[in-house]
ZAVEX-145161 format. One record per residue: x, y, z of N, C-alpha, C in turn; residue in one letter; chain; residue number from 1. Coordinates in steps of 0.05 Angstrom, whole numbers, plus 5000, padded with zeros to 4 digits. Layout:
LUMMAR   n_u   n_v   n_w  ca_u  ca_v  ca_w   c_u   c_v   c_w  type  mol  seq
LUMMAR     X     Y     Z     X     Y     Z     X     Y     Z     A    A  NUM
...
//
This chain:
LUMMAR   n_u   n_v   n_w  ca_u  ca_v  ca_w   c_u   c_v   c_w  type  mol  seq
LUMMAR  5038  4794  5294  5048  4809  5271  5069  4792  5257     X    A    1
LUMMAR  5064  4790  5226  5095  4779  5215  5109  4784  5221     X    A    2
LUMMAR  5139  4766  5207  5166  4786  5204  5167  4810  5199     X    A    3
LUMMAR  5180  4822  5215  5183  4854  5199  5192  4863  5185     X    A    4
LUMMAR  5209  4844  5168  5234  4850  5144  5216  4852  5119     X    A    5
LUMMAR  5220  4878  5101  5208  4881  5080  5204  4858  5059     X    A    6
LUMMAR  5181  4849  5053  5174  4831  5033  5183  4845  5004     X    A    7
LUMMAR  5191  4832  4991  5193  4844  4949  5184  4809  4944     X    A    8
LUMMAR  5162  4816  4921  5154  4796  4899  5171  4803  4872     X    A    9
LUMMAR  5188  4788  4859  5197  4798  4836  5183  4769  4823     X    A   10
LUMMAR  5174  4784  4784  5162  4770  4774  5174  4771  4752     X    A   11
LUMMAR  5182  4748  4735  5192  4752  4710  5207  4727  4697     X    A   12
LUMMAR  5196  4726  4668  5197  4701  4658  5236  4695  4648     X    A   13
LUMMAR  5245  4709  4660  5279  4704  4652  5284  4689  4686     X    A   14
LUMMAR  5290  4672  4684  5297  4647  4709  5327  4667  4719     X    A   15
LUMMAR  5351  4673  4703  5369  4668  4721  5367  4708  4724     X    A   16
LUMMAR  5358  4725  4710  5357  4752  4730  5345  4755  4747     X    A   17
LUMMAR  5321  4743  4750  5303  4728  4781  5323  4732  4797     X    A   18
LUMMAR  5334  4710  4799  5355  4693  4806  5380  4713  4822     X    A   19
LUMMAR  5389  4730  4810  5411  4749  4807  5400  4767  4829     X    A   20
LUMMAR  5378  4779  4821  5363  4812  4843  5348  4790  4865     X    A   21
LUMMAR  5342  4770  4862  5335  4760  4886  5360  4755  4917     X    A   22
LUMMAR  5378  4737  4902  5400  4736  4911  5419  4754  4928     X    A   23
LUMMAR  5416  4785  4912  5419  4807  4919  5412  4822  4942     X    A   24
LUMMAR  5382  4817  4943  5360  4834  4961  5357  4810  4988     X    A   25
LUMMAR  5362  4789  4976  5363  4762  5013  5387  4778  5018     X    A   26
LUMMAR  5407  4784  5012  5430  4793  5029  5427  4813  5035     X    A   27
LUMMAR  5407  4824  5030  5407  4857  5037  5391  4855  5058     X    A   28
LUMMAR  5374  4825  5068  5367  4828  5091  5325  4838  5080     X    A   29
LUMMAR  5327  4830  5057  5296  4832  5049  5287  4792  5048     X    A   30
LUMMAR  5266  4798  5053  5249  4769  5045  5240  4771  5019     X    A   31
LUMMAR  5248  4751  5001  5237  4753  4965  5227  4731  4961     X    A   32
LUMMAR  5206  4733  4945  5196  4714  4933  5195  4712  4902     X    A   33
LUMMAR  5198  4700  4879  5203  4693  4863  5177  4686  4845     X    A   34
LUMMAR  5167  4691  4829  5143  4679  4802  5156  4689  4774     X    A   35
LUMMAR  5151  4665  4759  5160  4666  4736  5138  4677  4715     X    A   36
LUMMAR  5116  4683  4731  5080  4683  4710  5073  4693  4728     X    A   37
LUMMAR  5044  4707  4708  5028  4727  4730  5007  4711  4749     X    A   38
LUMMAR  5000  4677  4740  4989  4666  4761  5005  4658  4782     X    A   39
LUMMAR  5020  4645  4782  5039  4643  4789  5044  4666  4818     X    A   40
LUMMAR  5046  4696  4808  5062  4709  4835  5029  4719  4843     X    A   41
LUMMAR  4997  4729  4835  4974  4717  4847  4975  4699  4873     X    A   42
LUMMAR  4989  4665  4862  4982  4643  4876  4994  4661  4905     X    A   43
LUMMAR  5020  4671  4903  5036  4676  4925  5025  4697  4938     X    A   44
LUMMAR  5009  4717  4925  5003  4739  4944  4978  4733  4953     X    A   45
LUMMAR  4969  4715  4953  4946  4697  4967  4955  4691  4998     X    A   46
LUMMAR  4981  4695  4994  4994  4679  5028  5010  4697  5047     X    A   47
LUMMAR  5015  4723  5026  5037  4738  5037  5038  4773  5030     X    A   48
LUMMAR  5027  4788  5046  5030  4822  5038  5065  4829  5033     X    A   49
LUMMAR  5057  4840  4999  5088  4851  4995  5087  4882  4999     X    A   50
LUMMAR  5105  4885  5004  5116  4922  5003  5124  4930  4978     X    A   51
LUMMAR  5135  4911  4968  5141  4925  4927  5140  4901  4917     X    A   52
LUMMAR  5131  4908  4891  5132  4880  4875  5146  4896  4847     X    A   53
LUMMAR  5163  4879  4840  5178  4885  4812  5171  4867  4786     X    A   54
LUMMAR  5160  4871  4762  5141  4862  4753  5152  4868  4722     X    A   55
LUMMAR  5160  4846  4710  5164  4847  4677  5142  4859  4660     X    A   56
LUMMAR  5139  4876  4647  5120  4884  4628  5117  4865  4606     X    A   57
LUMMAR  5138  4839  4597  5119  4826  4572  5127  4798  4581     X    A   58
LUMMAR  5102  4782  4590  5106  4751  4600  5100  4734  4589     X    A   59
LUMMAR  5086  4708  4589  5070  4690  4577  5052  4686  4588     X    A   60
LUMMAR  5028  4688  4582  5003  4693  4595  4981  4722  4606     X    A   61
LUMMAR  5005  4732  4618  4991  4762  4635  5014  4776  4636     X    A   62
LUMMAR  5015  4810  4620  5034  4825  4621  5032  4840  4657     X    A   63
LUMMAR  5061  4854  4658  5059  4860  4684  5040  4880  4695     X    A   64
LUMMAR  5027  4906  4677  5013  4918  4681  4986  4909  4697     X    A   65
LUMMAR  4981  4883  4667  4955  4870  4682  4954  4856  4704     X    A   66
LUMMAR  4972  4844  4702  4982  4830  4740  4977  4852  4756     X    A   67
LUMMAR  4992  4874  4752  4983  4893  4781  4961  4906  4783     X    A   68
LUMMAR  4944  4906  4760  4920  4909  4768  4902  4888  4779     X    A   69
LUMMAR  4911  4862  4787  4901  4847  4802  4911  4840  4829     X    A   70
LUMMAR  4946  4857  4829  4957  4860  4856  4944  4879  4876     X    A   71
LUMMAR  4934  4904  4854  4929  4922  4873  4903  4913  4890     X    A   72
LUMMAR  4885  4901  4868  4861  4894  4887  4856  4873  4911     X    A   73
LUMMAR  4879  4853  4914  4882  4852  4935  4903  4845  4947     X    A   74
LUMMAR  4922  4870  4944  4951  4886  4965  4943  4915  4946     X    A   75
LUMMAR  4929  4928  4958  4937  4964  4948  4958  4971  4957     X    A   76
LUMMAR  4974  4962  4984  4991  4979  4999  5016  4971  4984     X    A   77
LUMMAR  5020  4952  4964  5045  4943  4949  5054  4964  4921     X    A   78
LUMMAR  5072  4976  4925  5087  4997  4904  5099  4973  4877     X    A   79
LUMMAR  5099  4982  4863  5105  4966  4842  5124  4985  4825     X    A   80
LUMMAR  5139  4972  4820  5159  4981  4792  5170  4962  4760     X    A   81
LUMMAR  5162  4976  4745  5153  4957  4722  5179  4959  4706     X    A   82
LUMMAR  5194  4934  4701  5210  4938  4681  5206  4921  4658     X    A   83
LUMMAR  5220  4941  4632  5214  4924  4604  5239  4937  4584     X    A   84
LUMMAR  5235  4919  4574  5254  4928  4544  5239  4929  4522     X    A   85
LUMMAR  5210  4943  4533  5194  4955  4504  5182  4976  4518     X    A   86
LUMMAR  5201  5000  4525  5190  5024  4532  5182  5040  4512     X    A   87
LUMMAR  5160  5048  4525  5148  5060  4502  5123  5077  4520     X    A   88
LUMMAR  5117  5102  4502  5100  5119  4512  5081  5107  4522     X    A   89
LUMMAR  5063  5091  4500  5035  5068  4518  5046  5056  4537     X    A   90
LUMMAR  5065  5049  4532  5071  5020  4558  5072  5040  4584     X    A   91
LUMMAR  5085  5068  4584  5083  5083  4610  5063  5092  4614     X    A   92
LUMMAR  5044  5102  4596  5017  5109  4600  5000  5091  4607     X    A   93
LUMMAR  4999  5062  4605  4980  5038  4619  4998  5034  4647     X    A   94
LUMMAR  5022  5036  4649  5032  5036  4675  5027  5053  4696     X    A   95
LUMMAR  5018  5081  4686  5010  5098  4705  4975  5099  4713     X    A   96
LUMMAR  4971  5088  4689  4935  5091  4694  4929  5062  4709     X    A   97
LUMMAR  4949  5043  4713  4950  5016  4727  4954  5034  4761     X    A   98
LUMMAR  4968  5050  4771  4987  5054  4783  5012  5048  4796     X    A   99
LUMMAR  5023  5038  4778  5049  5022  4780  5065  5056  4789     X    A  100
LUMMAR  5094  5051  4798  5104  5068  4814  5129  5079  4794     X    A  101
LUMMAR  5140  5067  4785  5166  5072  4773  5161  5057  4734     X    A  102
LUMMAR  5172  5064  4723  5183  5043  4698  5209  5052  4703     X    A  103
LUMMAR  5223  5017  4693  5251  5019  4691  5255  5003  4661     X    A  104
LUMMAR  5263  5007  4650  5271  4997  4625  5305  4977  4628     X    A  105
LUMMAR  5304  4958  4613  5317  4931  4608  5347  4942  4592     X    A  106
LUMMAR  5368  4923  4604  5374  4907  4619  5374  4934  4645     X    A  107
LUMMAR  5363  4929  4666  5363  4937  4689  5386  4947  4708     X    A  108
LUMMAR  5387  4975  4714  5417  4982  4730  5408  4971  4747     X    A  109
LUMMAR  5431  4958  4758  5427  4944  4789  5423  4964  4811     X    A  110
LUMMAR  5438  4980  4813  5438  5001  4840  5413  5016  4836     X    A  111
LUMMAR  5416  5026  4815  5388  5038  4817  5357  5028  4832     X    A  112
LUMMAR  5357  5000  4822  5326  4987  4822  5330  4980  4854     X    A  113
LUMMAR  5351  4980  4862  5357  4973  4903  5346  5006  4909     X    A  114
LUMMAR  5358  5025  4892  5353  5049  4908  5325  5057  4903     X    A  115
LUMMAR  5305  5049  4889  5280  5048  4883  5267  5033  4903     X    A  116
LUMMAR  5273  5011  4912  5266  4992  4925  5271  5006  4961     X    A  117
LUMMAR  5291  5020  4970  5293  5025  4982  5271  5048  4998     X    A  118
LUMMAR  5280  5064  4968  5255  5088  4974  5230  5078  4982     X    A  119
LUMMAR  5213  5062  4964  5184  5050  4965  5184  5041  4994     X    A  120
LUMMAR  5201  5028  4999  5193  5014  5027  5196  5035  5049     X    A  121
LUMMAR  5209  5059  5050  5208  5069  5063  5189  5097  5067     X    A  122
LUMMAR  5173  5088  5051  5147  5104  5051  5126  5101  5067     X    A  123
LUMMAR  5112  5116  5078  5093  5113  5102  5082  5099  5094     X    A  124
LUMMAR  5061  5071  5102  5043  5058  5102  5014  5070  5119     X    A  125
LUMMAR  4995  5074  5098  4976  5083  5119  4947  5068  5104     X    A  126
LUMMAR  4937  5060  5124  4912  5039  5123  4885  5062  5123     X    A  127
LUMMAR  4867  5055  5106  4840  5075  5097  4821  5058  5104     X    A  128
LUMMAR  4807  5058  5127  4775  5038  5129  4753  5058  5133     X    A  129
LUMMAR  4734  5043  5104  4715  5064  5105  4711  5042  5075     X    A  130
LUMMAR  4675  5042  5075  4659  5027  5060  4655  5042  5030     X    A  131
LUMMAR  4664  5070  5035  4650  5086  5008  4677  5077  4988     X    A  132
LUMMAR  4674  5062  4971  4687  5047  4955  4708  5071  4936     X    A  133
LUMMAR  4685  5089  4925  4699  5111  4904  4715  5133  4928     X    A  134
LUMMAR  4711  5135  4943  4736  5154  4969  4748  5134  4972     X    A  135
LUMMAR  4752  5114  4981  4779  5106  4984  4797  5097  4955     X    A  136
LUMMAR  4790  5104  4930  4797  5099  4908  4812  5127  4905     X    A  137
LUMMAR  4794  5150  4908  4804  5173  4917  4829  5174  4931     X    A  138
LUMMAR  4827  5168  4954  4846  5171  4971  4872  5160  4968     X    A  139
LUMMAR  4866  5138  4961  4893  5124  4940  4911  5131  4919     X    A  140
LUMMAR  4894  5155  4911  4916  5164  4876  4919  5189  4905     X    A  141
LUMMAR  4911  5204  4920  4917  5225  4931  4942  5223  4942     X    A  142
LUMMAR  4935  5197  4964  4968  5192  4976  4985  5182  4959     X    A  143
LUMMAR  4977  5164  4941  5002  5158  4932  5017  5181  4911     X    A  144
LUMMAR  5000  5205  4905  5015  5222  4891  5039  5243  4912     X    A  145
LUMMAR  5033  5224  4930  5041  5239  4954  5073  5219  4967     X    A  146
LUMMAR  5068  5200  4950  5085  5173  4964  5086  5165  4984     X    A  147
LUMMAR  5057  5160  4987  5046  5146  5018  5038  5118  5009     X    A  148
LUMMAR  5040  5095  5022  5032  5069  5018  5011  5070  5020     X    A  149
LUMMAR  4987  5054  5008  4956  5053  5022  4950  5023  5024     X    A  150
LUMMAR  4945  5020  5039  4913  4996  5047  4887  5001  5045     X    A  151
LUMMAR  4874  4992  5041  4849  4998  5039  4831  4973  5054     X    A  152
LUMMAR  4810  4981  5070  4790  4960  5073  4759  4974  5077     X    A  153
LUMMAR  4748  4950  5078  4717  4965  5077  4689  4955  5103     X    A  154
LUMMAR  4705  4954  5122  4690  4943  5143  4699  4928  5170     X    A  155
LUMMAR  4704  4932  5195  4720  4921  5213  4728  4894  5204     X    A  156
LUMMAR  4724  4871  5197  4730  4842  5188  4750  4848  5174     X    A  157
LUMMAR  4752  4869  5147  4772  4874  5128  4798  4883  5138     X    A  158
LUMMAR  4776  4900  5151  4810  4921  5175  4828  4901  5193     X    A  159
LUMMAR  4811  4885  5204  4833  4869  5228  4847  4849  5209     X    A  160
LUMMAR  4846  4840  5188  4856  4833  5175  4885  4835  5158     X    A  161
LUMMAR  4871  4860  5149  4897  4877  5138  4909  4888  5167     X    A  162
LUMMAR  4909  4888  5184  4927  4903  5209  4941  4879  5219     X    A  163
LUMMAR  4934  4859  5214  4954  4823  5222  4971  4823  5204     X    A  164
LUMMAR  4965  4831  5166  4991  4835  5158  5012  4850  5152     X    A  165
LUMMAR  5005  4877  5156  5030  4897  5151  5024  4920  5185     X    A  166
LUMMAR  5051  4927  5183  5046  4945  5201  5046  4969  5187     X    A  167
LUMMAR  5028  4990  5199  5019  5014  5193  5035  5045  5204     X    A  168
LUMMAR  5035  5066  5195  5042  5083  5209  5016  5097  5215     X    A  169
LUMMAR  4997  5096  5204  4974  5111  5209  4948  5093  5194     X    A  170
LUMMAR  4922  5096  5213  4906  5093  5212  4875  5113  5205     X    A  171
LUMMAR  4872  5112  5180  4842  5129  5174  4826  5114  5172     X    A  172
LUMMAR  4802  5125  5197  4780  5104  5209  4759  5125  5202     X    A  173
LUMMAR  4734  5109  5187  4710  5118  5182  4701  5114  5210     X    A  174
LUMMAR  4674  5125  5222  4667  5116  5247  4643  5097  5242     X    A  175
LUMMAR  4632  5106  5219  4598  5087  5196  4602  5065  5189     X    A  176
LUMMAR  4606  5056  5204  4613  5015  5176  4598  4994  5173     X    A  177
LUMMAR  4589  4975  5163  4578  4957  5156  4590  4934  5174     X    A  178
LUMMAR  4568  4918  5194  4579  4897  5208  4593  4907  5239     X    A  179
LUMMAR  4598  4936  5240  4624  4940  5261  4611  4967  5267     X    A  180
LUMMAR  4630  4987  5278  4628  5017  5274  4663  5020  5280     X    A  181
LUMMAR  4667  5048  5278  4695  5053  5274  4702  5055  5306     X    A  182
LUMMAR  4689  5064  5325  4707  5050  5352  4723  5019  5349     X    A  183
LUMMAR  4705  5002  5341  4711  4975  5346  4742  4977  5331     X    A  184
LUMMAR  4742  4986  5307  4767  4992  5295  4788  5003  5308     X    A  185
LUMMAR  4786  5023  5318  4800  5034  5332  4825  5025  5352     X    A  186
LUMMAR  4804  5005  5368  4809  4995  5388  4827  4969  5383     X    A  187
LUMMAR  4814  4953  5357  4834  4932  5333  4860  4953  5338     X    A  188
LUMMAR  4867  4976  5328  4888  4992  5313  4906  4986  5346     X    A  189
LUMMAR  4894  5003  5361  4909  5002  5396  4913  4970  5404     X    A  190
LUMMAR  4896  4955  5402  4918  4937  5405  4938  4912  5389     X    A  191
LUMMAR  4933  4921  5371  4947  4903  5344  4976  4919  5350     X    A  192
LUMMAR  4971  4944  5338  5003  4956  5341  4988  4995  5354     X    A  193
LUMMAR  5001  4992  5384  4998  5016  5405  5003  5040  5389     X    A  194
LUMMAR  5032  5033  5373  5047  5057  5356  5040  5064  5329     X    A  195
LUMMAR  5025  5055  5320  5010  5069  5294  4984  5092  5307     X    A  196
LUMMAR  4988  5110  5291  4974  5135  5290  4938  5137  5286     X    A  197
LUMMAR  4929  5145  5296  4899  5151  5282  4888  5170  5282     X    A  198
LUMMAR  4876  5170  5252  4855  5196  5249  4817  5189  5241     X    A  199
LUMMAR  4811  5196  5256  4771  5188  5252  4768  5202  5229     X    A  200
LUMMAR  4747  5194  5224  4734  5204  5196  4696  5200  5198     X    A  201
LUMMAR  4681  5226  5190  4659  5219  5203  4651  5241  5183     X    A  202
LUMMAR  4619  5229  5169  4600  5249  5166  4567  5250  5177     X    A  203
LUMMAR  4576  5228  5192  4550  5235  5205  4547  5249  5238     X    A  204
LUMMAR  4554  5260  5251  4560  5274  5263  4549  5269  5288     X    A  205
LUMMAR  4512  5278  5294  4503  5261  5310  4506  5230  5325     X    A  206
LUMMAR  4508  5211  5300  4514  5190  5305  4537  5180  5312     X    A  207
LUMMAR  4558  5191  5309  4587  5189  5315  4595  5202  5331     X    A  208
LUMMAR  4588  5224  5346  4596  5249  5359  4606  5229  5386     X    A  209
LUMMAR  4593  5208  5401  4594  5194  5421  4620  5181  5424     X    A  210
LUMMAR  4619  5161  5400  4644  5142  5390  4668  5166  5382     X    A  211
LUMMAR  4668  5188  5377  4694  5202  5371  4702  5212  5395     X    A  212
LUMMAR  4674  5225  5417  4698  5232  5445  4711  5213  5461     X    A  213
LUMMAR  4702  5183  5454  4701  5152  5475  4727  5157  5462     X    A  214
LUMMAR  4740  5155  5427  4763  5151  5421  4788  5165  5432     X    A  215
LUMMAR  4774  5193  5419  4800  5217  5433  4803  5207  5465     X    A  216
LUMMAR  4785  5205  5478  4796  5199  5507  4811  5179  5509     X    A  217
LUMMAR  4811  5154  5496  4827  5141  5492  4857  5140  5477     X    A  218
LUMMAR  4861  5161  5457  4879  5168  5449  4882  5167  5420     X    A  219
LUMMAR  4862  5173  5409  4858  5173  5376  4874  5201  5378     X    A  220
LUMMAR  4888  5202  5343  4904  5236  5343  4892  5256  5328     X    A  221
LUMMAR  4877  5254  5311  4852  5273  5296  4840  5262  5297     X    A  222
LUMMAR  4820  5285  5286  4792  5277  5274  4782  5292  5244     X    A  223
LUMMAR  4773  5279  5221  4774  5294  5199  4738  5293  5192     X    A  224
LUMMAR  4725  5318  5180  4705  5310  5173  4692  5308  5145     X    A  225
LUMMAR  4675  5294  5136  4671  5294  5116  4642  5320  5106     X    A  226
LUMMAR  4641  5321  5074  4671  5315  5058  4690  5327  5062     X    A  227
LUMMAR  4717  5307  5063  4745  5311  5056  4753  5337  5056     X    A  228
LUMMAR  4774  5349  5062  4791  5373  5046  4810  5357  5047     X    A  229
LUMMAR  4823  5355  5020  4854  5338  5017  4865  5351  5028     X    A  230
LUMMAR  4868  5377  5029  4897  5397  5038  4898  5387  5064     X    A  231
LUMMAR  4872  5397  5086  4873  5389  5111  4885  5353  5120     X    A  232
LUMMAR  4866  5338  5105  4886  5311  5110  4915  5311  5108     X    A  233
LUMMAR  4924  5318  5086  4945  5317  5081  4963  5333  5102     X    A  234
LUMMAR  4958  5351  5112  4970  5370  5128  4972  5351  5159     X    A  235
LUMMAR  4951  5333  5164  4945  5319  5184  4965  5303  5185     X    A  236
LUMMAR  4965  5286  5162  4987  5255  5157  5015  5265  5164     X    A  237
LUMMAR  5014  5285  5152  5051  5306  5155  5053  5309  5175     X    A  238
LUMMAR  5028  5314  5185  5039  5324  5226  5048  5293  5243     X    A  239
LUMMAR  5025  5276  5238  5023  5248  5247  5048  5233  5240     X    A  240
LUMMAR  5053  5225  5215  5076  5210  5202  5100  5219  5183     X    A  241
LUMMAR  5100  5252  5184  5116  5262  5174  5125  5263  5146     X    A  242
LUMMAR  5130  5279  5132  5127  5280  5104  5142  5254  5096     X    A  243
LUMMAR  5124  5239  5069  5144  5221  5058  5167  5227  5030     X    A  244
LUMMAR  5179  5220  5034  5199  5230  5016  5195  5223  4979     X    A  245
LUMMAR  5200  5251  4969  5194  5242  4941  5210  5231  4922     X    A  246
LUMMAR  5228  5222  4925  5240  5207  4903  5248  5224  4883     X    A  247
LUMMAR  5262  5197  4862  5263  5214  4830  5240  5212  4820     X    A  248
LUMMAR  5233  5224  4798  5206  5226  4781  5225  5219  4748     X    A  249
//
């Protein structure tokens, strides 16, 4: 497993406020990384899962919105907070339909954007494997309206992957997958990290019925079936990882 100290990517074409909230957040005991362009902080998340990324809305090249629509697809579990000094109704309406987390508008309160930063990271992280591409897209605006972190993957290869770089509080395992089945996952989750949570997820019933009692005996903590009831999930995650906290709006 990495370091465990919260990663922040801050992105933004002013060199010395970089400079200033970076400075800030190393002493606070966070790991930061620094891009001045949207290829640029890309190149970096090629190497490294962030927990928040703080992201200029007007750059040279790629505005921040559009950057995080290329963060999210590969780090979903990274919260983003967008700041600009051209707030404006569109700019928050492409920020929300991006799902960026926060807008903060320019010049930036300092305390504030730590106490933003704080919150985000202390939001449950919970990992979704399962191949049906549009549910876990689902499940993503669900929890996060919820202020739950997500991961997403789509097949045991993807999963053990994403479980080497962040740690999880909970795990939602399809048992159907392509290449694997959701035991094999499972068993990734137990021994990567013992203390993250799991819940199965199954609609085929017959075919999984085997692999879900092998799990529970083992120590999986639900089982959900498909289709979904959000309420019931959600009621599950609360029991498992306990409500996450909502913030300001």
């Amino acid at each position: 497993m990495s370091d465990p100290s919260p990663a922040i990517l801050l992105v933004d074409d002013d060199v010395d406020s970089c400079r200033n909230v970076s400075d800030i957040l190393a002493d606070l005991g966070y790991r930061v990384d620094v891009a001045h362009d949207g290829r640029s902080a890309l190149d970096l998340a090629r190497g490294r899962a962030y927990d928040v990324a703080v992201l200029d809305f007007k750059m040279p090249g790629m505005d921040g919105v559009t950057l995080y629509r290329h963060l999210r697809a590969r780090q979903p579990g990274t919260v983003a907070l967008l700041v600009t000094a051209y707030a404006s109704e569109d700019t928050a309406r492409a920020a929300r339909s991006a799902g960026t987390w926060r807008v903060l508008r320019k010049p930036v309160d300092i305390p504030n954007l730590l106490g933003l930063i704080d919150q985000a990271v202390g939001q449950p992280l919970v990992l979704v494997v399962d191949d049906d591409r549009d549910l876990c897209e689902n499940l993503w605006d669900l929890l996060r309206a919820r202020n739950i972190r997500v991961g997403l993957a789509h097949d045991p290869q993807e999963a053990t992957r994403r479980l080497a770089e962040s740690r999880y509080h909970a795990v939602l395992i399809d048992m159907i997958l392509p290449g694997g089945d959701g035991g094999t996952v499972f068993r990734a989750v137990r021994s990567v990290d013992p203390q993250a949570r799991t819940v199965l997820i199954t609609g085929c019933r017959p075919e999984s019925d085997p692999m879900i009692t092998q799990a529970l005996a083992e120590g999986a903590d639900a089982v959900c079936y498909k289709p979904l009831d959000p309420a019931n999930l959600l009621d599950v995650l609360d029991r498992l990882v306990g409500p996450s906290p909502a913030g300001p709006r």
